[in-house]
ROTI-258896 format. One record per atom (N, C-alpha, C): residue in one letter; x, y, z. Coordinates in steps of 0.1 Angstrom, whole numbers, plus 2048, in hexadecimal, padded with zeros to 3 digits. Layout:
! residues N
aXYZ;...
***
This chain:
! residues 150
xAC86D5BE4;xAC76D1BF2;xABC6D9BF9;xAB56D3BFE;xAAB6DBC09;xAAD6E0C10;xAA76EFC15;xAAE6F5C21;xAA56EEC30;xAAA6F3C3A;xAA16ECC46;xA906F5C44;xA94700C42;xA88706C42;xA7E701C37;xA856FBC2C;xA7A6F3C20;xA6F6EBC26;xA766DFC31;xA766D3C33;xA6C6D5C40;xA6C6E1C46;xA616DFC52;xA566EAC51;xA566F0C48;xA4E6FAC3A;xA4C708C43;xA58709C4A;xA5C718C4D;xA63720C45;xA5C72FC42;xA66733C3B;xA7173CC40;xA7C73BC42;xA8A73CC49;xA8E74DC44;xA89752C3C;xA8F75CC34;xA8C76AC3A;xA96774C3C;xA94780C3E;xA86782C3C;xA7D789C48;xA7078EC49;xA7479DC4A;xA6D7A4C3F;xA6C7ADC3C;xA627B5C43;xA657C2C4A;xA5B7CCC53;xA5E7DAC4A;xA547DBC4D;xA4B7ECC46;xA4B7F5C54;xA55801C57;xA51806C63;xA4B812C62;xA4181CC67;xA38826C5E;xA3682CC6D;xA43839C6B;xA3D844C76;xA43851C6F;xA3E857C76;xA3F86AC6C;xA5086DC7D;xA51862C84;xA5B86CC8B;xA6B866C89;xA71868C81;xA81860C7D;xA8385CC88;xA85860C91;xA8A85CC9E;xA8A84FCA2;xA7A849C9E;xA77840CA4;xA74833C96;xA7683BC8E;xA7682FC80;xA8382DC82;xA8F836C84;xAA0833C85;xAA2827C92;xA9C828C99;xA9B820CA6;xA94811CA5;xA87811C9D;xA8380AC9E;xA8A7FBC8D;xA92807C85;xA987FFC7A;xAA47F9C84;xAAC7FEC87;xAB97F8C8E;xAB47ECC96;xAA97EECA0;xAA87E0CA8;xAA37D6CA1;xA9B7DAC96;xA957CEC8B;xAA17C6C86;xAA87CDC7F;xAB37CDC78;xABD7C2C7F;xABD7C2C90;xAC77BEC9A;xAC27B3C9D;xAB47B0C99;xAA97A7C9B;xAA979CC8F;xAAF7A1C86;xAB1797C7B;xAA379AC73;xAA07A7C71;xA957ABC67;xA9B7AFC5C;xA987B4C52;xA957BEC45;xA8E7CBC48;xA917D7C49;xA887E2C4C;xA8A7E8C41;xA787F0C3A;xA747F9C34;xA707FFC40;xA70811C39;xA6981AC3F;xA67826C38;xA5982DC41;xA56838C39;xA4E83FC46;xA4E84DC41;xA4A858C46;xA3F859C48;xA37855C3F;xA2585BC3F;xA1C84FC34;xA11855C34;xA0D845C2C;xA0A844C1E;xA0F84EC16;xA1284CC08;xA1F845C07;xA27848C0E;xA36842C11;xA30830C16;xA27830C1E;xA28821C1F;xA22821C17;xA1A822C10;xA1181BC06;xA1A81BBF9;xA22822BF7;xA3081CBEB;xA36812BF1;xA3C814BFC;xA42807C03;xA3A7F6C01;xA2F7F7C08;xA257EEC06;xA277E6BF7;xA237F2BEC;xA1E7ECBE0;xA2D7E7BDB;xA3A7EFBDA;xA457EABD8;xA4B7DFBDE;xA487DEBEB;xA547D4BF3;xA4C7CABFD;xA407C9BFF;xA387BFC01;xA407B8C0C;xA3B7BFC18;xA427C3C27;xA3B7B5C27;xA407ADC34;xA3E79EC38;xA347A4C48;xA357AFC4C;xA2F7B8C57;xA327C6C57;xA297CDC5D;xA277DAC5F;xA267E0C6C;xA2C7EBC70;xA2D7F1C7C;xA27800C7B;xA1B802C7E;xA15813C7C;xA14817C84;xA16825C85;xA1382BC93;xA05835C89;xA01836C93;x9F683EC91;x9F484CC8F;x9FA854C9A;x9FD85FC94;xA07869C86;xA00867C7E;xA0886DC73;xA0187AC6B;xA0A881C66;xA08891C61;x9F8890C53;x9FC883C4F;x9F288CC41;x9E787FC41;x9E9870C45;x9DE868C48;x9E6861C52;x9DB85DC5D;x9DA85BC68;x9DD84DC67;x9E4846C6F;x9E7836C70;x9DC82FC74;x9CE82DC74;x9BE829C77;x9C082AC69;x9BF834C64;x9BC833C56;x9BF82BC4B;x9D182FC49;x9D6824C44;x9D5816C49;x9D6814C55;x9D6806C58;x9C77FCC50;x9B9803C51;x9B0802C48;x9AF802C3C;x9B680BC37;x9BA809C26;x9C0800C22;x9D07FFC28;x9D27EDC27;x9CA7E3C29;x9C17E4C33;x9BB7D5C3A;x9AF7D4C2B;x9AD7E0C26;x99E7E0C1D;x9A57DDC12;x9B07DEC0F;x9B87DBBFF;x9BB7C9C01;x9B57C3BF4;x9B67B3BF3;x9C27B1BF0;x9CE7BABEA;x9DE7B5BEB;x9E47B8BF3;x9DB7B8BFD;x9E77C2C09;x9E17BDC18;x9D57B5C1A;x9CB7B2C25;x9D17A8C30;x9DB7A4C29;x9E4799C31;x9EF79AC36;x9F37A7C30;x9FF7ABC3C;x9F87AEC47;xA027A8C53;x9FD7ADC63;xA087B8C65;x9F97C0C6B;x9FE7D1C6D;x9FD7D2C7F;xA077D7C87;xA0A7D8C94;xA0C7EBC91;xA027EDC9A;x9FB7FBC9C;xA05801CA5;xA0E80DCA9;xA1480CCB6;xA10820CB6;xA0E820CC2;xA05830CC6;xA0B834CD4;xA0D83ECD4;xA0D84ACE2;xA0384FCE5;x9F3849CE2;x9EB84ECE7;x9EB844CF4;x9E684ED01;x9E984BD10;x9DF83CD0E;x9E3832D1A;x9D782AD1C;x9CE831D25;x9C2827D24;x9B682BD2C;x9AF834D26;x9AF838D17;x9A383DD10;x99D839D0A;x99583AD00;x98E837CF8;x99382ECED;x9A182ECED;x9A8829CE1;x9B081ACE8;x9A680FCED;x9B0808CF3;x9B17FBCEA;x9B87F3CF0;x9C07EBCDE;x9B57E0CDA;x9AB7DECE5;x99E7DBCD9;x9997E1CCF;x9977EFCD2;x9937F8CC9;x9987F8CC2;x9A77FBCBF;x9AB7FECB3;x9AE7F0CA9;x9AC7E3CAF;x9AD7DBCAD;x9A27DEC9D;x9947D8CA6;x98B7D7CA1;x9867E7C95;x9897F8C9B;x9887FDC96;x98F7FDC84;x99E7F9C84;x9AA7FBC7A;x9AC7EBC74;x9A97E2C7B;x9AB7D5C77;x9BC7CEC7A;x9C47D8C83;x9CE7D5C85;x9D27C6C89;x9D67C0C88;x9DA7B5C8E;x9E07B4CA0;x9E57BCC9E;x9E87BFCAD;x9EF7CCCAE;x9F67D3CBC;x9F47DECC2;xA047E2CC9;xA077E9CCE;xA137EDCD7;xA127F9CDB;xA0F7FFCE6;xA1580FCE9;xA21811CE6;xA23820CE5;xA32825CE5;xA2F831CF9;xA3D82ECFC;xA4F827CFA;xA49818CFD;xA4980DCF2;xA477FECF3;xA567F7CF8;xA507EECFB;xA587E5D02;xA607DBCF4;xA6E7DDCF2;xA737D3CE5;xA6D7C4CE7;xA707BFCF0;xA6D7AFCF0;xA607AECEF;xA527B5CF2;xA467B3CF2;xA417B7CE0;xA4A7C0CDB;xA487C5CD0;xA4E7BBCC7;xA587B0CC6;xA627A8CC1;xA5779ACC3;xA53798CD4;xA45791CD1;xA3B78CCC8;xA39799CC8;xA2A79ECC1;xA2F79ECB0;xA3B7A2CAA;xA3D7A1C9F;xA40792C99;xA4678AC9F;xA4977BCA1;xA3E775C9C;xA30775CA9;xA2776ACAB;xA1D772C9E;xA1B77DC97;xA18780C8B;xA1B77AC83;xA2B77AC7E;xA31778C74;xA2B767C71;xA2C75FC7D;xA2B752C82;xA1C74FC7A;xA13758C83;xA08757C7D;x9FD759C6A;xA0A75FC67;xA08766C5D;x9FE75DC50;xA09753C4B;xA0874BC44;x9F5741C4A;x9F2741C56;x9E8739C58;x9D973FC55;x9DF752C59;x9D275AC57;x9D1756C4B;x9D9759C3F;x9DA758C2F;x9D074DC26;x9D5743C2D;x9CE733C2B;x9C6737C31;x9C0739C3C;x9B073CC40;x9A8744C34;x9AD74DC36;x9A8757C29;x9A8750C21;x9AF74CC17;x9AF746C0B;x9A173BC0A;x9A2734C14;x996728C18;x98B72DC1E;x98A73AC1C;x97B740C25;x97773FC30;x97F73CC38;x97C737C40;x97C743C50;x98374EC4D;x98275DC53;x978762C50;
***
């Protein structure tokens, strides 16, 4: 029997998130509302931790914060975007660096290749948003890519 999700070529299935901050606090915070959200959460500390994550469990999206102890979330976010098994997960950047500097979410856009952005203390439903109309998007970047067309 077909499921509804076969038939209108959505796929219906637990979407899996990668959440990547060096502070527990806010990976324990940010798994529970995923979780409450009807996600799957991975997480890790630092970005050898996501980068086992990644290559093992092949997150459906990614949540980085930037500030981390041994490589910096710009960084990683680029090493994924530059890796061809890994270029199509959409990565949401989320930072305590203040607005109005130098670092505003074009920049890091374009600097890191993030797909999109969130300050911290973020707003859930803007952040739930923004994870959604990704996830939504996901599959169209992929087929673009695939057809050259990015």
């Amino acid at each position: 029997m077909e499921r509804e999700s076969d038939i209108i070529g959505i796929d219906m299935e637990k979407k899996k998130i990668l959440v990547v901050d060096n502070e527990i606090e806010i990976v324990n915070t940010l798994k529970r509302l995923l979780e409450q959200n009807d996600f799957e959460v991975i997480t890790a500390l630092d970005a050898k931790g996501a980068l086992d994550r990644i290559e093992n469990h092949r997150p459906s999206l990614i949540i980085l914060d930037v500030m981390m102890p041994d490589v910096d979330g710009f960084s990683l976010c680029s090493m994924i975007k530059n890796d061809p098994r890994f270029c199509n997960i959409p990565i949401i950047i989320q930072t305590g660096i203040a607005q109005n500097t130098e670092y505003d979410e074009g920049y890091l856009k374009q600097k890191t290749g993030a797909d999109d952005f969130v300050r911290k203390p973020f707003d859930l439903k803007v952040l739930l948003l923004k994870i959604n109309k990704l996830l939504l998007l996901a599959p169209l970047f992929l087929l673009a890519t695939l057809l050259g067309t990015l």
